[in-house]
N, C-alpha and C positions, 0 to 999 in steps of 0.2 A: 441852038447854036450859041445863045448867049451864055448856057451855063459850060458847056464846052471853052469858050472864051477865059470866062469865071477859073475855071478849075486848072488851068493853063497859070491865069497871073496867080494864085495861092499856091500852085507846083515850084513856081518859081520863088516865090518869096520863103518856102518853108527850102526850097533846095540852095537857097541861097545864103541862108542866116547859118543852114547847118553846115555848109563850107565856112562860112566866115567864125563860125565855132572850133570845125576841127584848125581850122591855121593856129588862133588864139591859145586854145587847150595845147596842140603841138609847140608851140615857142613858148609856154608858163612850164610844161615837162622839158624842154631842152634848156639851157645855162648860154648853150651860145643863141651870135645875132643867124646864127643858118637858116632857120626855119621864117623868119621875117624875107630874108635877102632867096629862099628858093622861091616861096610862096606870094611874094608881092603881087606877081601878076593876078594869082587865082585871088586873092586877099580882095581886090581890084574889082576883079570880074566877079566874085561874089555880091559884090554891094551896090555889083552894076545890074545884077539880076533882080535885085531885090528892088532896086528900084524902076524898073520895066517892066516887073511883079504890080506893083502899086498903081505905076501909070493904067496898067490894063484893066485893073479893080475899078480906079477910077472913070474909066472911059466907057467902062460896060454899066457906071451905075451898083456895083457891087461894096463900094470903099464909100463907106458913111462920112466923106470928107466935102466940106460946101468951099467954094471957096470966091 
């Protein structure tokens, strides 16, 4: 179950950084502010995954972070 858990918070953080990439790569190829003001939400919810990615790594003992 644990690595089911595991493989869930790393789904998420690598689906997460690669939304927060296509927004960035999309608004550096477009000139206007569009691509900021369509994608803010997802922009948002990408970096909300990633860090609900992290908490789960952390919580399962998977995320080499002491704190």
């Amino acid at each position: 179950m644990r690595d089911q858990i595991e493989t869930v918070g790393w789904g998420l953080i690598a689906y997460g950084l690669s939304l927060v990439l296509l927004v960035v790569l999309t608004a550096v190829v477009r000139s206007d502010d569009a691509p900021w003001q369509a994608f803010a939400w997802l922009y948002g919810f990408a970096w909300a995954m990633v860090f609900v990615g992290f908490k789960i790594l952390k919580r399962v003992g998977a995320w080499p972070v002491t704190s």
